[in-house]
N, C-alpha and C positions, 0 to 999 in steps of 0.2 A: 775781378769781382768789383761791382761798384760801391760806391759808398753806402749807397738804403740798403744793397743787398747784403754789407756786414752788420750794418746797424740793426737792423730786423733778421734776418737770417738766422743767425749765432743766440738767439736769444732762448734759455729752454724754462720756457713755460709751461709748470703743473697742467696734467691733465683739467678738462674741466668738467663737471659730472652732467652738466646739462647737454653734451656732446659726447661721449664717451659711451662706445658700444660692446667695447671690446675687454672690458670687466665688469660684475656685477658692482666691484664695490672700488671707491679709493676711500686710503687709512691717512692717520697721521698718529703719532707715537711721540710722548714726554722725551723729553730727555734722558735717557738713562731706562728707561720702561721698559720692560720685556713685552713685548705686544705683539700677537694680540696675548689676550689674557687666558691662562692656564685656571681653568675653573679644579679650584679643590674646597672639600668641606669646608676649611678653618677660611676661608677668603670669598664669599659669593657674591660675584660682580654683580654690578647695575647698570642701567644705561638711562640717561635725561634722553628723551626722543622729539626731535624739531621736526617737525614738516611742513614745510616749503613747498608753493608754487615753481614749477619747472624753471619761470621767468626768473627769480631771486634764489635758486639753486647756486650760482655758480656765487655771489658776492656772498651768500651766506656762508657757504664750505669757507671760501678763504679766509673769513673771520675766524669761525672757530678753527680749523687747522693752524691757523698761526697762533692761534692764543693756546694750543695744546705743546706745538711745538714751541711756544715759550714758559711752558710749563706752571701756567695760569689757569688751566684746569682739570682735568683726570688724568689719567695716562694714557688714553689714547682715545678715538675716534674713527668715525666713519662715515661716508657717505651715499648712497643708493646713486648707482649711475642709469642713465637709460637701459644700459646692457644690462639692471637686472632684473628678477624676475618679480619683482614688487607687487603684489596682487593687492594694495588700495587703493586709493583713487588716483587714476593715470594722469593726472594735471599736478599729481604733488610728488615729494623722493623724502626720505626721511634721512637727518641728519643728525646721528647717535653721539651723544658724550659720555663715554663709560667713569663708573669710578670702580677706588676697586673695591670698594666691599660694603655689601647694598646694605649691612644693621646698623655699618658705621653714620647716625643721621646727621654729625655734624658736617661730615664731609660732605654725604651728600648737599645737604644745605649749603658750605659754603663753596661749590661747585655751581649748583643752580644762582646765588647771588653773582659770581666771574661771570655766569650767561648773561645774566639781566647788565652788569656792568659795563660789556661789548654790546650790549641795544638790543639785545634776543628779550625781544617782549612778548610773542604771542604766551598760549598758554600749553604748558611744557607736560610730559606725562613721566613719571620716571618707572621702570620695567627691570626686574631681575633676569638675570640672565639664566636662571631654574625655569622661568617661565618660558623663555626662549624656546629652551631647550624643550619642553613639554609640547612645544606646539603651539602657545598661546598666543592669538591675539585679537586684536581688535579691543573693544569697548569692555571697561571690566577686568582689564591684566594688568593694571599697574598698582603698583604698592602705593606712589605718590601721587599727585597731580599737582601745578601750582599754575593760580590762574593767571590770566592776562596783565602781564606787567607789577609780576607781583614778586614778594621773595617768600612769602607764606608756602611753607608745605604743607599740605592737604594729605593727612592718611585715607586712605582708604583699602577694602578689603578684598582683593584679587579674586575671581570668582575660582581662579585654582587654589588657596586656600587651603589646607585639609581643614575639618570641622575642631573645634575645640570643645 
């Protein structure tokens, strides 16, 4: 074998999600995290949601995949690969940061700050995973929102809801 052929050969390089067909999704996982997350009453997960142009998919996953597996922000994460079945706009993938428990709002808060801190500036929506689960989305499912480059959380009132 030649020299380039060990020096590049032998190298194993993460999937990348802008190339990847052959699962809907790649994860990455805290240290010590049981992931994915086991949703039960006393714990109801959240997710901070990035979306990404197809082109900045791949630099963006490895940011936050490394800053989760250095355990600089939720427990775990995800990313929408080509292969999945993503039904919003075909030019973007969504890149999930879960915490684990969407009443806790310090965490969440200081979760969405570690984002802003790694340079994640557009503007972020954050989503319970009850809504998930319900079938929600689009415009009007997120409990949070915080805008562009900002660490302000934005309440707002998920159109799932029940009435009070």
């Amino acid at each position: 074998m030649s020299r380039r052929a060990t020096r590049t050969g032998h190298r194993n390089h993460p999937p990348a999600p802008s190339t990847t067909t052959s699962a809907p999704w790649l994860w990455a996982a805290a240290p010590h995290a049981v992931f994915p997350l086991q949703e039960t009453p006393a714990t109801p997960h959240g997710k901070w949601l990035w979306f990404l142009p197809i082109r900045a998919l791949d630099a963006g996953w490895r940011l936050v995949k490394q800053a989760v597996e250095d355990g600089k922000l939720g427990p775990g994460a995800k990313v929408a690969t080509l292969g999945s079945s993503f039904e919003g706009d075909p030019t973007r993938r969504p890149v999930i940061v879960y915490t684990a428990d969407s009443t806790d709002e310090a965490d969440v808060h200081r979760v969405l700050v570690a984002l802003r801190t790694l340079g994640v500036n557009d503007a972020l929506a954050y989503k319970t995973d009850e809504a998930t689960e319900l079938g929600e989305y689009g415009d009007r499912t997120s409990l949070y929102t915080s805008p562009v480059s900002s660490t302000k959380v934005v309440h707002r009132t998920p159109r799932y809801a029940a009435p009070t």
